[in-house]
PDB file of N, CA, C and O in Angstrom:
ATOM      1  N   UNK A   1     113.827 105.761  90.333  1.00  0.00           N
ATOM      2  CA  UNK A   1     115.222 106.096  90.295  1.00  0.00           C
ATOM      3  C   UNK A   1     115.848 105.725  91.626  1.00  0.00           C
ATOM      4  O   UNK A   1     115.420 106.299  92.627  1.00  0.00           O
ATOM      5  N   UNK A   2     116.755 104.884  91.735  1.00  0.00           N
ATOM      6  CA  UNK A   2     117.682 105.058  92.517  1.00  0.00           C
ATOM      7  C   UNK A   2     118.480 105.487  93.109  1.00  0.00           C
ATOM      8  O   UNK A   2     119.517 105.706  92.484  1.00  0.00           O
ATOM      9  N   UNK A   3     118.467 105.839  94.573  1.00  0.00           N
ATOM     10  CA  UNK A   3     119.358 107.268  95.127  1.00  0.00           C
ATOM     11  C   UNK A   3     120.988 106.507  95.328  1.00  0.00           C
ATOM     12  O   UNK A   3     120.916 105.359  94.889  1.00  0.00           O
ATOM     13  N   UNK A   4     121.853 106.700  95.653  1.00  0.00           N
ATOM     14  CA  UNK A   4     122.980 106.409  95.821  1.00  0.00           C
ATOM     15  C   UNK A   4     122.922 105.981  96.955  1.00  0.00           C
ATOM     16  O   UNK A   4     122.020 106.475  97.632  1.00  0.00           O
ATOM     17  N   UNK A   5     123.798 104.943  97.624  1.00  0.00           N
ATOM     18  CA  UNK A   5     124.023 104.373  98.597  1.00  0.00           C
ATOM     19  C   UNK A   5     124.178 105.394  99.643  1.00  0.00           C
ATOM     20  O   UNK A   5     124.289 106.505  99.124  1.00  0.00           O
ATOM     21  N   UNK A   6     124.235 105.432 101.182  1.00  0.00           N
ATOM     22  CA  UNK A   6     124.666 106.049 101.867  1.00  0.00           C
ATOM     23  C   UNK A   6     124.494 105.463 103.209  1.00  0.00           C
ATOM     24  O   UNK A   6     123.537 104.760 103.536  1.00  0.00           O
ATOM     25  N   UNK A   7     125.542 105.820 104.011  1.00  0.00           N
ATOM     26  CA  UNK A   7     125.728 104.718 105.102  1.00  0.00           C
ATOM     27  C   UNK A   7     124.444 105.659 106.682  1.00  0.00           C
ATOM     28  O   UNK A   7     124.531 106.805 107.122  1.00  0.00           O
ATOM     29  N   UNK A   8     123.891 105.041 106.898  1.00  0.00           N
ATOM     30  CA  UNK A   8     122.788 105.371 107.462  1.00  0.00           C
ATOM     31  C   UNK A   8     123.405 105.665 108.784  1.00  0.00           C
ATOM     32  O   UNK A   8     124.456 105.107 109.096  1.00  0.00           O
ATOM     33  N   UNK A   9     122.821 106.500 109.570  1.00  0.00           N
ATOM     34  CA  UNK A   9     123.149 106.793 111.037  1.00  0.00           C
ATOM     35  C   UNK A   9     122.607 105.594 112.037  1.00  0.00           C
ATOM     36  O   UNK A   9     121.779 104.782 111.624  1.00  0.00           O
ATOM     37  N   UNK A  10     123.128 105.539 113.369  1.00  0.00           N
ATOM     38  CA  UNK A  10     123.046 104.229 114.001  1.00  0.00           C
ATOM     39  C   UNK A  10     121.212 104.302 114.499  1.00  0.00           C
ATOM     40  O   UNK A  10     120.432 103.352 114.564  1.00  0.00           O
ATOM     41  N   UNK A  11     120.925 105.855 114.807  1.00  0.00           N
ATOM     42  CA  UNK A  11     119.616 106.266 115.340  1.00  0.00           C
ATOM     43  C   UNK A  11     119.148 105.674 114.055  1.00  0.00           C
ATOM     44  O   UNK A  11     118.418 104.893 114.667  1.00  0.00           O
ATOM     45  N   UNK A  12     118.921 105.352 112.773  1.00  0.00           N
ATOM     46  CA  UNK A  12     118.329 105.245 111.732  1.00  0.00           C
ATOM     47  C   UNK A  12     118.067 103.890 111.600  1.00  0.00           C
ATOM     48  O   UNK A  12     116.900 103.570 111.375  1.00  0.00           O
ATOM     49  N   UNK A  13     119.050 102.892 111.708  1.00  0.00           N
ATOM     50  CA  UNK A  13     118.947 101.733 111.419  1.00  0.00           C
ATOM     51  C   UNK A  13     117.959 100.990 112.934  1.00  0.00           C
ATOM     52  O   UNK A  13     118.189 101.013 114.143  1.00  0.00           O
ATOM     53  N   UNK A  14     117.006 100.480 112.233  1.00  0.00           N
ATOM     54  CA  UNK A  14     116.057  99.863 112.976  1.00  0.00           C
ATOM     55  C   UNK A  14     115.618  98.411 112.307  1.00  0.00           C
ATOM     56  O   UNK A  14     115.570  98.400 111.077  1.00  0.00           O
ATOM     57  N   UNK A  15     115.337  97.352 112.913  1.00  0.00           N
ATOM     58  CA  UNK A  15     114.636  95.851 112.449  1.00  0.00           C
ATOM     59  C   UNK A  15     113.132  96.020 112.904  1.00  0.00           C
ATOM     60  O   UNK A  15     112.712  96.035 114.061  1.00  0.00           O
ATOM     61  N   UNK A  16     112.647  96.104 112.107  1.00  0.00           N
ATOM     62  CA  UNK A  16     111.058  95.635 112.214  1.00  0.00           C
ATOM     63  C   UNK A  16     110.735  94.242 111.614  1.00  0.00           C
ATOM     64  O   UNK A  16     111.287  93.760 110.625  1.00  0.00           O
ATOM     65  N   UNK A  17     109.573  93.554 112.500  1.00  0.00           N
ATOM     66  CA  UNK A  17     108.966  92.449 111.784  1.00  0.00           C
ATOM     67  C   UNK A  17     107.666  93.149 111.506  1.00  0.00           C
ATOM     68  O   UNK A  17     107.165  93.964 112.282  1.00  0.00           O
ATOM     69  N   UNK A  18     107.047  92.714 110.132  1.00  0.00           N
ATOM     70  CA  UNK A  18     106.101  92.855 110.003  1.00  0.00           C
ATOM     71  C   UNK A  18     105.316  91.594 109.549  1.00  0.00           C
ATOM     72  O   UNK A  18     105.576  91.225 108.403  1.00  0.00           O
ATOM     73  N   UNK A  19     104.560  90.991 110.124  1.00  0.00           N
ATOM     74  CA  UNK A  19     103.142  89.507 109.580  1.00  0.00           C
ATOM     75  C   UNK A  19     103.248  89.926 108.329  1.00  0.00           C
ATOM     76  O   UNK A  19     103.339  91.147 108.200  1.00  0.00           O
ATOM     77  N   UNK A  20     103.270  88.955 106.884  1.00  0.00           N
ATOM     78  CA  UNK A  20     102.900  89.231 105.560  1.00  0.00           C
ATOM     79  C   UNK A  20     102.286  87.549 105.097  1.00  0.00           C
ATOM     80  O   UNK A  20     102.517  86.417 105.523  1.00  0.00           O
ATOM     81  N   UNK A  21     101.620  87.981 104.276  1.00  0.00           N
ATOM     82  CA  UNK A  21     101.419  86.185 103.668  1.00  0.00           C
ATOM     83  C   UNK A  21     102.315  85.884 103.260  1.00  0.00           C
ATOM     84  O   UNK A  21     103.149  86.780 103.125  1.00  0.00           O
ATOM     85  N   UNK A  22     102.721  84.415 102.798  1.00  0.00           N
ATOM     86  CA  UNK A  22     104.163  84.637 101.782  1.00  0.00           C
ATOM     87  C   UNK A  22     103.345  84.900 100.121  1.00  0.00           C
ATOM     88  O   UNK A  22     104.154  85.317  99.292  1.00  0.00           O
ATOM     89  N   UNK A  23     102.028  84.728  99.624  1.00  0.00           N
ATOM     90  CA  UNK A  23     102.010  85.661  98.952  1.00  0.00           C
ATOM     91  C   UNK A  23     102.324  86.937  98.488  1.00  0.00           C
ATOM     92  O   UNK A  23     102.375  87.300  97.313  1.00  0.00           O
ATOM     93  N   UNK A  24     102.558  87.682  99.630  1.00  0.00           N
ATOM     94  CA  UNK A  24     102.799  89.175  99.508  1.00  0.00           C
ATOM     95  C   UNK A  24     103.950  89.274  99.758  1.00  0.00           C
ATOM     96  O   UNK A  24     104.278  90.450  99.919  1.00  0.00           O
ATOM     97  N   UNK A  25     104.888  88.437  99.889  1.00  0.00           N
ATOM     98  CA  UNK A  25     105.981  88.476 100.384  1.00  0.00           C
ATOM     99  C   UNK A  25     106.636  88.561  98.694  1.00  0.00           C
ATOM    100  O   UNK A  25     107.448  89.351  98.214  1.00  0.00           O
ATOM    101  N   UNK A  26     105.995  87.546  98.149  1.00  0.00           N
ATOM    102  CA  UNK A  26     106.305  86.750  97.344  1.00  0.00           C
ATOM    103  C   UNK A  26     105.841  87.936  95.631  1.00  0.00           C
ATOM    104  O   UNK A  26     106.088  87.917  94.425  1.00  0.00           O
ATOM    105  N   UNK A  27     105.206  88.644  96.450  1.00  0.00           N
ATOM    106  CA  UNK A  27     104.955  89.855  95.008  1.00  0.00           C
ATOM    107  C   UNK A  27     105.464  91.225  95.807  1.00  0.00           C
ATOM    108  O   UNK A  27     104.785  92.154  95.369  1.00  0.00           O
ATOM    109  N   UNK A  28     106.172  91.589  96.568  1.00  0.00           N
ATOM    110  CA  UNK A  28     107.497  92.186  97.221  1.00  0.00           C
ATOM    111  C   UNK A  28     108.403  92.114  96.734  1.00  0.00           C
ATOM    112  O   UNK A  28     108.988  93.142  96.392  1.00  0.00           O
ATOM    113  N   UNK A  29     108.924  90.867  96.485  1.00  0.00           N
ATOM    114  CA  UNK A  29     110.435  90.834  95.577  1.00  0.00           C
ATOM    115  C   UNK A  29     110.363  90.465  94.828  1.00  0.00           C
ATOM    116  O   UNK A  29     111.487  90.222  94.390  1.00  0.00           O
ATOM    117  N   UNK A  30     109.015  89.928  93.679  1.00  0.00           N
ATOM    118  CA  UNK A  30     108.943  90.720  92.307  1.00  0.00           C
ATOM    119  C   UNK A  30     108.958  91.917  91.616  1.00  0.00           C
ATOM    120  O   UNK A  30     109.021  92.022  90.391  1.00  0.00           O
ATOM    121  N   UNK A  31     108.885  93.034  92.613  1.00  0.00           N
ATOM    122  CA  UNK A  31     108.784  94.270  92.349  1.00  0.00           C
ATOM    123  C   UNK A  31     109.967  94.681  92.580  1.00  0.00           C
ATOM    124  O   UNK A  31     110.240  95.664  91.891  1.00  0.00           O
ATOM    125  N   UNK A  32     111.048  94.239  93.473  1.00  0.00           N
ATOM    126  CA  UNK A  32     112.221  94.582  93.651  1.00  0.00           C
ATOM    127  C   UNK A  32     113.093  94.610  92.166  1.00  0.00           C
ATOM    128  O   UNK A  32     113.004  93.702  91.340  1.00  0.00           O
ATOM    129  N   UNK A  33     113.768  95.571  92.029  1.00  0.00           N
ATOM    130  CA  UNK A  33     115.372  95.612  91.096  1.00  0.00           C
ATOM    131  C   UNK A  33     116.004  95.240  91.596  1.00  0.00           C
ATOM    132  O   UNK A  33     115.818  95.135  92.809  1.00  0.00           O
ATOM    133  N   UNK A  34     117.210  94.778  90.985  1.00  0.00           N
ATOM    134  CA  UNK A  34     118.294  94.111  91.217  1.00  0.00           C
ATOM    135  C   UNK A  34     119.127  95.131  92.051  1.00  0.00           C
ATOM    136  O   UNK A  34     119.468  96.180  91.504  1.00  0.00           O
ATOM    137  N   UNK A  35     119.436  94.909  93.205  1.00  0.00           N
ATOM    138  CA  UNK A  35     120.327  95.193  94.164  1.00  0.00           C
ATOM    139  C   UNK A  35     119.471  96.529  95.244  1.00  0.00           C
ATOM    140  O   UNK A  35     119.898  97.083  96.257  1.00  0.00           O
ATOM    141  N   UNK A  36     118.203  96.696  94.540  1.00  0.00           N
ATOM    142  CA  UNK A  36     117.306  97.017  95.551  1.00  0.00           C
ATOM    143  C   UNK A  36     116.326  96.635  96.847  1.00  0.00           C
ATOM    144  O   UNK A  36     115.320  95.928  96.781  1.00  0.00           O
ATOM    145  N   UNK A  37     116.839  97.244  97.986  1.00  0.00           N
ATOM    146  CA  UNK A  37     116.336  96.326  99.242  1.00  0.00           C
ATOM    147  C   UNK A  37     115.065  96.908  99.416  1.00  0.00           C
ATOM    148  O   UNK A  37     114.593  97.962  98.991  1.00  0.00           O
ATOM    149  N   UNK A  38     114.389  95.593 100.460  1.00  0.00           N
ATOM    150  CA  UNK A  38     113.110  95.803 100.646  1.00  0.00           C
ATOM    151  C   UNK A  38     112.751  97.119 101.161  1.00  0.00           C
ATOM    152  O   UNK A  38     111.634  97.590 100.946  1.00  0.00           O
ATOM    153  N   UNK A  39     114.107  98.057 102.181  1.00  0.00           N
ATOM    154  CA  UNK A  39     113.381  98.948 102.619  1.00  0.00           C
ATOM    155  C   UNK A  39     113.301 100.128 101.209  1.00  0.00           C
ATOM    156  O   UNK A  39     112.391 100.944 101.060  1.00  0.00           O
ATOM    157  N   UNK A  40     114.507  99.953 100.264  1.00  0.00           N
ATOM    158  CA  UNK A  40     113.905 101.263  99.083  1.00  0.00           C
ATOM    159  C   UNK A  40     112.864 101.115  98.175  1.00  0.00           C
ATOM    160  O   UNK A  40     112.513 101.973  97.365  1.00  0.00           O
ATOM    161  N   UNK A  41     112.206  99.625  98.375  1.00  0.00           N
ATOM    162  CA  UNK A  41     111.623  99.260  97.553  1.00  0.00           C
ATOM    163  C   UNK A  41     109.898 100.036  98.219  1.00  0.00           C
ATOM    164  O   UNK A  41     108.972 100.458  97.527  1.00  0.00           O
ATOM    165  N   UNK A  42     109.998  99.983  99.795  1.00  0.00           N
ATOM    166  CA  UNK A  42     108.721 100.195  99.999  1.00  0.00           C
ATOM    167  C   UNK A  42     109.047 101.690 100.135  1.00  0.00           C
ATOM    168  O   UNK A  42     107.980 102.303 100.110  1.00  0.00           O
ATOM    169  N   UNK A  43     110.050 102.490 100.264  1.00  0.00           N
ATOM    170  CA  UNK A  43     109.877 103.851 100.214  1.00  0.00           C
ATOM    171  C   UNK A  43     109.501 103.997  98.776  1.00  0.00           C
ATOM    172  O   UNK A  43     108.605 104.841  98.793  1.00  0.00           O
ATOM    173  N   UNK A  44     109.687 103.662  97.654  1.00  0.00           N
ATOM    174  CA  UNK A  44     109.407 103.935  96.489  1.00  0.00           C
ATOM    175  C   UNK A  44     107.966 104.012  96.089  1.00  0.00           C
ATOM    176  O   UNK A  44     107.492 104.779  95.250  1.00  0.00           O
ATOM    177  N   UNK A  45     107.011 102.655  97.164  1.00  0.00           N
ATOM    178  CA  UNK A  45     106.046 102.128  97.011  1.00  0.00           C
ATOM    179  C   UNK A  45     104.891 103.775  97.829  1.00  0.00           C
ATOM    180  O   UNK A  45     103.875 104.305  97.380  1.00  0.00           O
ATOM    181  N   UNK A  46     105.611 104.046  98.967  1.00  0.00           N
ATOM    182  CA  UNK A  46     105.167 105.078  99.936  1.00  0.00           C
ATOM    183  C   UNK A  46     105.231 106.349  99.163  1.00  0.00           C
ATOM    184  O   UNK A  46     104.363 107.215  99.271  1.00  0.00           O
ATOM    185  N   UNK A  47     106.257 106.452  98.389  1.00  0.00           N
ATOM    186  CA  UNK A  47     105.999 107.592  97.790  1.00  0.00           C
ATOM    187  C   UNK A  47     105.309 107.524  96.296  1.00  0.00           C
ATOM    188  O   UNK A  47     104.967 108.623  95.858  1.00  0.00           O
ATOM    189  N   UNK A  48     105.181 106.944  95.868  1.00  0.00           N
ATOM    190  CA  UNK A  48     103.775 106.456  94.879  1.00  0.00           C
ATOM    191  C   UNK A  48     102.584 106.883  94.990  1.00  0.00           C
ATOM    192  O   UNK A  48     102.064 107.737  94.273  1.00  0.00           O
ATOM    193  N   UNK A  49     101.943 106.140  96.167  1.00  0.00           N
ATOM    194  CA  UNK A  49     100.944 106.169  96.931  1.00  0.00           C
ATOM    195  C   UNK A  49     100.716 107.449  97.053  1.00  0.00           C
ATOM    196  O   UNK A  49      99.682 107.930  96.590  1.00  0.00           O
ATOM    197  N   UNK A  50     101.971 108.481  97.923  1.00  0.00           N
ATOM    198  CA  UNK A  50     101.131 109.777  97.954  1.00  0.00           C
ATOM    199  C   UNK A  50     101.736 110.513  97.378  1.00  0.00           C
ATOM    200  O   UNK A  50     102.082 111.527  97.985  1.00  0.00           O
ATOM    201  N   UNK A  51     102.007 110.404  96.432  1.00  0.00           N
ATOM    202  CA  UNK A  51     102.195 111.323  95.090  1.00  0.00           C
ATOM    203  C   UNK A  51     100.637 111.383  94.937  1.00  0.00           C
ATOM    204  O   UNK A  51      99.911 112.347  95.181  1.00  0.00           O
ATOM    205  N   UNK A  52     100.143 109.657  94.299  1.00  0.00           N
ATOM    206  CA  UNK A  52      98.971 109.392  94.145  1.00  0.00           C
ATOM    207  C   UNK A  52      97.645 110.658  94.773  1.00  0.00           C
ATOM    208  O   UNK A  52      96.962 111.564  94.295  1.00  0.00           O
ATOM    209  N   UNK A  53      97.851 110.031  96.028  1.00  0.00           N
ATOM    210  CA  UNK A  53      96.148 110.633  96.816  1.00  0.00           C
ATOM    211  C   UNK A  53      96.523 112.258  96.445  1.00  0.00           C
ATOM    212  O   UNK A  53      95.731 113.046  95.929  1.00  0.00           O
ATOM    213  N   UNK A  54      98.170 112.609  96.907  1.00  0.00           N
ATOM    214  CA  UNK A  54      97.807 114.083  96.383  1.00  0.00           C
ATOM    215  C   UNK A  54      97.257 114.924  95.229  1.00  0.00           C
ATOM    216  O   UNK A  54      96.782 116.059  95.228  1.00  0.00           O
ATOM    217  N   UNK A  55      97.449 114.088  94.301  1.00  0.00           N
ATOM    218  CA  UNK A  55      97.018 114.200  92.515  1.00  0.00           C
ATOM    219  C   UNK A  55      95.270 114.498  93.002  1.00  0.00           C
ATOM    220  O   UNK A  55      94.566 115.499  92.868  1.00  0.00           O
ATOM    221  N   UNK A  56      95.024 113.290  93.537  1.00  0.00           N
ATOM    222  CA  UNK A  56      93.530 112.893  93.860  1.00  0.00           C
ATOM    223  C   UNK A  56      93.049 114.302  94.818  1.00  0.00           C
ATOM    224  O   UNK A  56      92.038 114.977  94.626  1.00  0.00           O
ATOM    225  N   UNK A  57      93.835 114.460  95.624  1.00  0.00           N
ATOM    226  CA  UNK A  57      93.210 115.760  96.899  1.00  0.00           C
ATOM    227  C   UNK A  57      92.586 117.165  95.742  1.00  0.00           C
ATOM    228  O   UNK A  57      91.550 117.828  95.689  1.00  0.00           O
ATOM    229  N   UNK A  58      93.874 117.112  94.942  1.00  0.00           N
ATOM    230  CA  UNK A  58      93.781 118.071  94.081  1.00  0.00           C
ATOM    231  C   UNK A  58      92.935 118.416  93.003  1.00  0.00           C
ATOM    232  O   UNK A  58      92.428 119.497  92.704  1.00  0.00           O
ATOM    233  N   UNK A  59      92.873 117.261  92.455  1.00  0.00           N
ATOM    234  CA  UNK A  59      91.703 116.795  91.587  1.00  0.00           C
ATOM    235  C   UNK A  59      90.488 116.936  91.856  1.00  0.00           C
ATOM    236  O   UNK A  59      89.681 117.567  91.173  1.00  0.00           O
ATOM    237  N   UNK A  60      90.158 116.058  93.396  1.00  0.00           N
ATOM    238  CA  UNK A  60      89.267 116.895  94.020  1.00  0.00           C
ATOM    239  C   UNK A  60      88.881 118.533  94.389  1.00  0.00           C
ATOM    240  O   UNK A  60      87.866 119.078  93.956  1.00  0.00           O
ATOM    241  N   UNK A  61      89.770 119.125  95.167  1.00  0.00           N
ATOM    242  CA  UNK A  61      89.403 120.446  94.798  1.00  0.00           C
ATOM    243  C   UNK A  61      89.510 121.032  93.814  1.00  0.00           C
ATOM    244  O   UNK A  61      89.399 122.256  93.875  1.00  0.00           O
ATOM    245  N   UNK A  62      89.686 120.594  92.933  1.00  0.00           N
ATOM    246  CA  UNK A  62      89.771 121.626  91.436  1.00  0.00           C
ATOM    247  C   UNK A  62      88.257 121.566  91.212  1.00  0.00           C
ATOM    248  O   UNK A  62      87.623 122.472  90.672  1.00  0.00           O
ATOM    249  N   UNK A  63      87.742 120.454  91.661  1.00  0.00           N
ATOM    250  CA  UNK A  63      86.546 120.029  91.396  1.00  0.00           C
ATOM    251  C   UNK A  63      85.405 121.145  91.484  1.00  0.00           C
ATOM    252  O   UNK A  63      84.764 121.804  90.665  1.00  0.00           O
ATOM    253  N   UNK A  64      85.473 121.019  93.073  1.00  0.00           N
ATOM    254  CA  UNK A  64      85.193 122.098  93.973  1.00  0.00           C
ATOM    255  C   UNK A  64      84.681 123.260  93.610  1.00  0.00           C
ATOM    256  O   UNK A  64      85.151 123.616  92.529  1.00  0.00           O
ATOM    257  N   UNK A  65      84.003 123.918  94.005  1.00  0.00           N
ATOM    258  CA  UNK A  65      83.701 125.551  93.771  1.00  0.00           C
ATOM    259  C   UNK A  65      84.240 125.815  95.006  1.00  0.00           C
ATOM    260  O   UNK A  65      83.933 125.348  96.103  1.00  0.00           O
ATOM    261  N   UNK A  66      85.085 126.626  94.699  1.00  0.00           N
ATOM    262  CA  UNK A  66      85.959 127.628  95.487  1.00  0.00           C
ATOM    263  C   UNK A  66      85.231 128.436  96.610  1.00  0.00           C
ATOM    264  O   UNK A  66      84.154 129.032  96.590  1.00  0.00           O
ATOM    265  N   UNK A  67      85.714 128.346  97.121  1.00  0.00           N
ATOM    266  CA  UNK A  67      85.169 129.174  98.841  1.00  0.00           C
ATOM    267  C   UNK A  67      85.961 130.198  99.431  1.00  0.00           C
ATOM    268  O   UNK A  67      87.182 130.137  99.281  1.00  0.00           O
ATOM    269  N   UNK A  68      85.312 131.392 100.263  1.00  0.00           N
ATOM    270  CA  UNK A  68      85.856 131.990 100.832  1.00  0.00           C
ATOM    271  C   UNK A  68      87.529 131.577 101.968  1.00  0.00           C
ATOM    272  O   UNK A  68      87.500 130.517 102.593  1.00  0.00           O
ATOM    273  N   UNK A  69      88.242 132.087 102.037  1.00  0.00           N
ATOM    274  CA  UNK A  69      89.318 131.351 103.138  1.00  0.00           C
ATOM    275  C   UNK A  69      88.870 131.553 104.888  1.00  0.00           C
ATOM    276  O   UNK A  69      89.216 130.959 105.908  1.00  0.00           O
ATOM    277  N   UNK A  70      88.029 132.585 104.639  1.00  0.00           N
ATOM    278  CA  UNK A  70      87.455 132.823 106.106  1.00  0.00           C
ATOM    279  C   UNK A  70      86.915 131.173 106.328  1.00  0.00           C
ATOM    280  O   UNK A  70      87.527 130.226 106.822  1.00  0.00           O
ATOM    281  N   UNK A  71      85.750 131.230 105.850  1.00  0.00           N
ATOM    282  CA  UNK A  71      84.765 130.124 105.424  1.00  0.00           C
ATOM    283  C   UNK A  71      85.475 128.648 105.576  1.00  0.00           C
ATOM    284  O   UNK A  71      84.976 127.633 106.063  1.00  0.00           O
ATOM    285  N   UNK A  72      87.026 128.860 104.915  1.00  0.00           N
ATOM    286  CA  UNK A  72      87.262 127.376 104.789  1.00  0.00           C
ATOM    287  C   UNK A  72      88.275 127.190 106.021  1.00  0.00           C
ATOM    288  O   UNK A  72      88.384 126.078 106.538  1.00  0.00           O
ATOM    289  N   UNK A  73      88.912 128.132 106.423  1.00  0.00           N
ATOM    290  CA  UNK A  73      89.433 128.426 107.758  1.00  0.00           C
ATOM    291  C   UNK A  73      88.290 127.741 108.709  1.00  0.00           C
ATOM    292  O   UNK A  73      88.415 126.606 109.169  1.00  0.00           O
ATOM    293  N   UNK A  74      87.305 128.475 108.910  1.00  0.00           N
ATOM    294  CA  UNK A  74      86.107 127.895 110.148  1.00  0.00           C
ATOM    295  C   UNK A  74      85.419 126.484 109.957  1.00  0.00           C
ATOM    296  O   UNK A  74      84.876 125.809 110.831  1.00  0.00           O
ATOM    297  N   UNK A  75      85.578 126.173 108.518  1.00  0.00           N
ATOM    298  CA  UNK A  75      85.434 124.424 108.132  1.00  0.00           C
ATOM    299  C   UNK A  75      86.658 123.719 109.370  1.00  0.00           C
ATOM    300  O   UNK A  75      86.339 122.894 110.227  1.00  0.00           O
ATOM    301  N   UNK A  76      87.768 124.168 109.221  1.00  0.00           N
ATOM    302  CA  UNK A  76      88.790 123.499 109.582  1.00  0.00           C
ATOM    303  C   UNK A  76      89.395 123.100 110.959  1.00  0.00           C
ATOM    304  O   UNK A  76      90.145 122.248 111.435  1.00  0.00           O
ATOM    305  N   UNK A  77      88.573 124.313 111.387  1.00  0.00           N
ATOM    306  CA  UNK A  77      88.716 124.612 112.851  1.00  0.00           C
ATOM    307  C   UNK A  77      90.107 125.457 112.978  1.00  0.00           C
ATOM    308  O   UNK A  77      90.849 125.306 113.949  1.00  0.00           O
ATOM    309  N   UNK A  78      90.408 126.407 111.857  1.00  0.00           N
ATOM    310  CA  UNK A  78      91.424 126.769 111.988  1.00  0.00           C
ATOM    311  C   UNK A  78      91.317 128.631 112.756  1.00  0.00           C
ATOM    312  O   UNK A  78      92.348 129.260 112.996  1.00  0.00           O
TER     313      UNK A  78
END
């Protein structure tokens, strides 16, 4: 989904280069929608991803046999 335009603060707007093949360049803006820029395209991509691993974290501990919080506290170094 697409958020609505909004005019970004000056602290916000930044140019990065990043090295890409033009392969990857080149399956970058195949993934793009129409009038979607590269940077919403990779926040979309970023939040995918860890939607993703969190599903996975979770999945994993469901897994899990459950532990004391003392116990998982002193795992943690907490």
């Amino acid at each position: 989904m697409m958020q609505a335009a909004s005019i970004p603060k000056q602290d916000e707007i930044a140019t990065k280069r990043v090295a890409i093949k033009p392969s990857t360049w080149e399956a970058l803006s195949n993934l793009r929608k129409p009038g979607e820029t590269f940077d919403d395209l990779l926040v979309s991509l970023i939040t995918a991803e860890q939607r993703q691993r969190l599903i996975q974290d979770l999945d994993t501990a469901a897994a899990e046999p459950s532990i004391p919080w003392s116990k998982a506290a002193k795992r943690l170094g907490l």
